[in-house]
C-alpha positions in Angstrom: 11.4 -6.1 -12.9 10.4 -2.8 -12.6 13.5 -1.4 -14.2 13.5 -3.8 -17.3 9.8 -2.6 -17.8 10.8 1.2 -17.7 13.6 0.4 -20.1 11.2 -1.7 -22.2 8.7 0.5 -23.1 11.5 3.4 -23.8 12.6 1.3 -26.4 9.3 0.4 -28.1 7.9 2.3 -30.6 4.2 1.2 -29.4 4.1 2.8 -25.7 2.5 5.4 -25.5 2.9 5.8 -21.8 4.1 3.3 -18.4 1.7 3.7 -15.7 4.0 2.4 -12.4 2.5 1.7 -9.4 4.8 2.6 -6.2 3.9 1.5 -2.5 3.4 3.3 0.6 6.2 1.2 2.3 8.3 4.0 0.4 7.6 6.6 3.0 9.6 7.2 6.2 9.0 5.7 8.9 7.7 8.8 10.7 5.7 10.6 8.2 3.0 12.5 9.4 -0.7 10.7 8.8 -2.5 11.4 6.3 0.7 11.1 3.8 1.4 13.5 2.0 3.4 12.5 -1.4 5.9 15.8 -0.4 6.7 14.1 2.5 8.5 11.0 0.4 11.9 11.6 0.6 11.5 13.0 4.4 13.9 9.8 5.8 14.7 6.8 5.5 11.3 3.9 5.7 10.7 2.0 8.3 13.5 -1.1 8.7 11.0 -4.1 8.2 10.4 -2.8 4.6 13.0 -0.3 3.5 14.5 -2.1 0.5 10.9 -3.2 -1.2 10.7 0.7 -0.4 13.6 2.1 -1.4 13.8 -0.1 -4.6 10.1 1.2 -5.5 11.3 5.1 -5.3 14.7 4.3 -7.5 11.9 3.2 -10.4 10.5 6.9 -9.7 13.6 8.7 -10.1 14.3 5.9 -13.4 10.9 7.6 -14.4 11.5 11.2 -13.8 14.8 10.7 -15.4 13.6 9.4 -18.5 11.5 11.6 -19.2 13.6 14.2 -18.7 15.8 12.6 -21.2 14.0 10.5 -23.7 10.4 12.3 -23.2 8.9 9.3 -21.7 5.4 9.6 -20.6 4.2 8.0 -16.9 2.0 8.4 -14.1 3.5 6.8 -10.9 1.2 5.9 -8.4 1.3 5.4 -4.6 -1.5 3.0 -3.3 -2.5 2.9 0.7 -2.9 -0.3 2.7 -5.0 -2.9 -0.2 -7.1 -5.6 1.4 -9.4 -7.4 -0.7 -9.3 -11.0 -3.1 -6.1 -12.5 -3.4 -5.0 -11.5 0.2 -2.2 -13.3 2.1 -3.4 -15.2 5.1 0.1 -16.4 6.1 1.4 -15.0 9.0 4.8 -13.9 8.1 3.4 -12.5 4.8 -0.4 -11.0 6.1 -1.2 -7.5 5.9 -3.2 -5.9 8.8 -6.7 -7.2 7.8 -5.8 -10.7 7.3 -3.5 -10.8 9.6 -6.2 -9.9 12.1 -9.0 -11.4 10.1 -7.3 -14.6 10.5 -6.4 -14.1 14.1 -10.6 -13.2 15.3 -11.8 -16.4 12.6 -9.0 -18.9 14.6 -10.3 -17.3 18.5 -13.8 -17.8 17.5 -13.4 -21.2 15.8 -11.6 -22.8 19.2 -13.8 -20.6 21.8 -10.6 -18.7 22.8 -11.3 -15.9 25.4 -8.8 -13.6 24.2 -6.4 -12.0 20.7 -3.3 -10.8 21.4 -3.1 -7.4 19.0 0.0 -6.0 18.7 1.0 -2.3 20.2 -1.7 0.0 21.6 -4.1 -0.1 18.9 -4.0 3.8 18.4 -1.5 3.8 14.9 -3.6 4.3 12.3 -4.0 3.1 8.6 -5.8 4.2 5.4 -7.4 1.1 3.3 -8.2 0.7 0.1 -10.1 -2.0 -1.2 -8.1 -3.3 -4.1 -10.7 -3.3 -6.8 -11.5 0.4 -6.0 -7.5 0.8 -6.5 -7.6 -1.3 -9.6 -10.0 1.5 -11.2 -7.9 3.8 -9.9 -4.5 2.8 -12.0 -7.2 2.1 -15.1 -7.8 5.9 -14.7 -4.5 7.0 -13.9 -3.0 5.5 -16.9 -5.9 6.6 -19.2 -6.0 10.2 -18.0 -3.3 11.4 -16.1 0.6 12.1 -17.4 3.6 12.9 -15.2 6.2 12.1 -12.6 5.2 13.1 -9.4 3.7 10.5 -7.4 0.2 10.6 -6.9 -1.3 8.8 -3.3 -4.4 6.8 -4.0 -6.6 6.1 -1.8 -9.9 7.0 0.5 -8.3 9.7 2.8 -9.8 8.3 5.8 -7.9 6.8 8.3 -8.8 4.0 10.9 -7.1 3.1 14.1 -5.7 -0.4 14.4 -7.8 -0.7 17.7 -11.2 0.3 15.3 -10.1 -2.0 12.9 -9.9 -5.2 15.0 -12.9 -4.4 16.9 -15.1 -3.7 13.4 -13.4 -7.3 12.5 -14.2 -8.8 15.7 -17.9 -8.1 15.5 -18.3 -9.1 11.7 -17.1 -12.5 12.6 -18.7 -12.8 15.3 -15.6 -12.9 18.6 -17.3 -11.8 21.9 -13.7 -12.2 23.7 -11.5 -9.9 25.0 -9.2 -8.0 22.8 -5.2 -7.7 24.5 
């Protein structure tokens, strides 16, 4: 989709400039935290999510490429972790705060005693709430021009451990978290 939009608004006379909007799955899967948008093309991201990842960065080189060649105007833009309206609650599709939003609602709804929480709760994730990074691409795409990829997001990043305890409170689990 991506690339038939690119190649769509080369060919109209009416755009002035494509504002694409990359994702943080596009980093490697050992990138250093906070991300930095010179560490992109470090290696290779992690398995789970390479070719959403990988597909994302080919629509930045399409970018850079064009307007190299055709003078295209864009500003390509890297959002963090989005949580928000319109989540996924599913479990094979859930982000991290649904995912464990869903998890503490379910243990406190049946009186469990415990949540299982993957890994040792010390990675670490940056959030952005995804009307704060709606504003953000409205910006982007009204004030800023060019191909390198811009990060957005709050520069603040919380442990998975602080993140399931903060959501463990708000709802209200007194359990044990495993």
């Amino acid at each position: 989709m991506g690339t038939y939009t690119i190649e769509a608004t080369r060919a109209s006379e009416s755009v002035y400039k494509t504002t694409l909007v990359g994702t943080v799955c596009s980093y490697p899967k050992f990138t250093p935290v906070p991300f930095h948008e010179a560490s992109l093309w470090d290696g290779y991201p992690e398995e789970t999510n390479a070719p959403y990842g990988i597909a994302k960065k080919a629509h930045l080189i399409h970018a850079q490429v064009n307007a190299a060649q055709y003078g295209q105007r864009f500003a390509y833009l890297i959002p963090t972790n989005l949580y928000g309206p319109g989540d996924k609650f599913h479990p094979t599709v859930s982000h991290v705060i649904p995912a464990l939003m869903k998890k503490c609602v379910e243990a406190k709804e049946s009186g469990a005693d415990t949540i299982e929480v993957w890994g040792t709760g010390q990675a670490s994730r940056e959030y952005l709430y995804v009307e704060d990074a709606a504003e953000a691409i409205v910006r982007a795409a009204g004030n800023h021009e060019g191909t390198d990829p811009i990060n957005i997001g709050n520069d603040h990043e919380v442990t998975i451990r602080e993140t399931v305890e903060t959501i463990a409170a708000l709802v209200g689990f007194e359990g044990e978290l495993v």
